[in-house]
N, C-alpha and C positions, 0 to 999 in steps of 0.2 A: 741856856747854860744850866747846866745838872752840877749843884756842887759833891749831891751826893758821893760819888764813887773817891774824889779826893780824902771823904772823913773817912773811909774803909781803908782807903792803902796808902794813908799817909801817916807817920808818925806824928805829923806838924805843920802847922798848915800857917804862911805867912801871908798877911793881909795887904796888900798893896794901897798906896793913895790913887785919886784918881788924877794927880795931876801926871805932867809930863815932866822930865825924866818921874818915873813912881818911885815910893822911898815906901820902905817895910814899916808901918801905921802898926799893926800888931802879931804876934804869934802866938798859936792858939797850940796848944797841945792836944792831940787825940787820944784818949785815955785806953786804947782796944791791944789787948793783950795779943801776941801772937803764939801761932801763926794764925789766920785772919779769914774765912772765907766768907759768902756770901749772907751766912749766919747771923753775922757781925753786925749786919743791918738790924737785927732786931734788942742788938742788946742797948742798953740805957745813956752809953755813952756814946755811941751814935747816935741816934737821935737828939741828943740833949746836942752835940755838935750842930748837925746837919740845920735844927732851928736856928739855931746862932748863925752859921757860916747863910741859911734863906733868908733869914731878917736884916742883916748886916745890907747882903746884895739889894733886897726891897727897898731899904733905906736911902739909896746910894743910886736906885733908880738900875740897876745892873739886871733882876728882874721886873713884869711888869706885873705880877701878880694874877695874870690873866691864864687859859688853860692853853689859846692859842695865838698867843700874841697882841699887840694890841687892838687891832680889828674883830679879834672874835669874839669879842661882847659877854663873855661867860668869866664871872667870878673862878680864882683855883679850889675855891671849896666848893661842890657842887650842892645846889638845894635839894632836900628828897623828893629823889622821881628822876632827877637829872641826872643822866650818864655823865661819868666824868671824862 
């Protein structure tokens, strides 16, 4: 799961629980002015998002941190020398 493209072309982004029926846990505002292209991804307020909306999911176990799942053994940051 990429949260990425949600913080580009969403106004707001609400957080669900993990339980059953989900209940909206938070809403996060996306501060990117329009109109929006692919640009977007580099400005401040994306990013500062997209950490937030990755760290949230890692916490919650929703990502596994991993480049390929949790079988392929390789950290998402790669060490230098390592292809990512």
């Amino acid at each position: 799961m990429d949260p990425h493209p949600t913080a580009v072309f969403r106004d707001r982004l609400g957080l669900l629980s993990g339980s059953r029926p989900g209940r909206i846990e938070r809403v996060m505002p996306i501060g990117l002015p329009r109109p929006r292209g692919l640009e977007a991804r580099r400005a401040r307020e994306f990013i500062d998002a997209a950490e937030t909306i990755t760290s949230i999911f890692l916490e919650r176990g929703v990502l596994s941190g991993k480049i390929g799942g949790p079988s392929d053994g390789r950290t998402a940051t790669p060490t230098p020398g390592e292809s990512p």
